[in-house]
N, C-alpha and C positions, 0 to 999 in steps of 0.2 A: 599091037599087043593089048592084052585086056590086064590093067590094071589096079586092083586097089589102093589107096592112098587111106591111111589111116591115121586120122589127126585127133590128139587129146580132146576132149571134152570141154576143158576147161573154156575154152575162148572160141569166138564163132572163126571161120576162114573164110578170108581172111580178116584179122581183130579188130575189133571196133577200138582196142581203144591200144591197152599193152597186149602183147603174143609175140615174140618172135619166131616162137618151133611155127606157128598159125599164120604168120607170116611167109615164112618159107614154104611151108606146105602149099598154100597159093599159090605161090610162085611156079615152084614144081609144077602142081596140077592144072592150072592155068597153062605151061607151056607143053606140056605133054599130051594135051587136047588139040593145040594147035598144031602138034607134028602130027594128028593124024591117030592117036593114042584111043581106046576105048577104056577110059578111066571112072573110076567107080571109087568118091569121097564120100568116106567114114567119118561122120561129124556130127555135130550138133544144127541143129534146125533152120538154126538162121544167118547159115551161110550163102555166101554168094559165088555162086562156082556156074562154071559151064562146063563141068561134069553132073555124070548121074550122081546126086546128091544120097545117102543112105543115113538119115537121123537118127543118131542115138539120143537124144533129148531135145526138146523143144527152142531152149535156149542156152548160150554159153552158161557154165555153171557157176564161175565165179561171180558175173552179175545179177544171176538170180538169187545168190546170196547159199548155194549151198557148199558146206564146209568139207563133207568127204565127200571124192571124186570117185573111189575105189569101186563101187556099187555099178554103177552107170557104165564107168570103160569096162568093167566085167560083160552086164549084157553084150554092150558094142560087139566085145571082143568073141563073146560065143557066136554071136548072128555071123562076123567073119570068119570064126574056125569056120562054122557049116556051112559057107559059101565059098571054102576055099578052092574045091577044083574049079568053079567060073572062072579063077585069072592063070594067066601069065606068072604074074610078079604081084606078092603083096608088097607093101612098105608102111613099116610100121614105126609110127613116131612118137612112143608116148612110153620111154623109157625102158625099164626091165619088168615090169606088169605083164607085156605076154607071154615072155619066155616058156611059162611051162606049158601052155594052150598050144603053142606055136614048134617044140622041139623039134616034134615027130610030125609035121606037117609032111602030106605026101609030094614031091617032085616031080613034076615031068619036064623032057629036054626041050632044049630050048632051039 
């Protein structure tokens, strides 16, 4: 299956220091490459994944010291609407921010 995994902004995946949603996203996409997964991580820059990595910022944002997130997971989240028929299955981790981007996402069976 082709994948997107879409991880908050805030903290690199997996965190350098505190993350746990950035944590877990790891984890997931980490093991969903090894079944075999064509996975595709939404994140900030200086992650470490063996997945296709897709940057939304250069670095986590809370250590670069900037204060709203709201800006950044937006772009993230349009470059995903417009790559959404590439996947399978989005998964999105970064609370009720995409809701209105994502309602009317189109489906196909699975």
């Amino acid at each position: 299956m082709k994948i997107a995994q879409v991880a908050p902004l805030t903290e690199a995946v997996p965190p350098k220091l505190y993350g746990g949603t950035e944590r877990v996203v790891s984890w997931l996409t980490e093991a969903l490459v090894a079944q075999g997964h064509d996975v595709t991580l939404f994140a900030s820059g200086d992650c470490e994944t063996s997945a296709k990595l897709v940057s939304g910022c250069p670095h986590g944002l809370r250590l670069s010291g900037i204060q709203d997130h709201t800006a950044s997971h937006l772009v993230m989240l349009d470059e995903v609407r417009r790559r959404e028929k590439e996947f399978d299955i989005i998964h999105l981790h970064i609370d009720l921010l995409p809701f209105p981007l994502f309602q009317i996402c189109h489906t196909k069976p699975l």
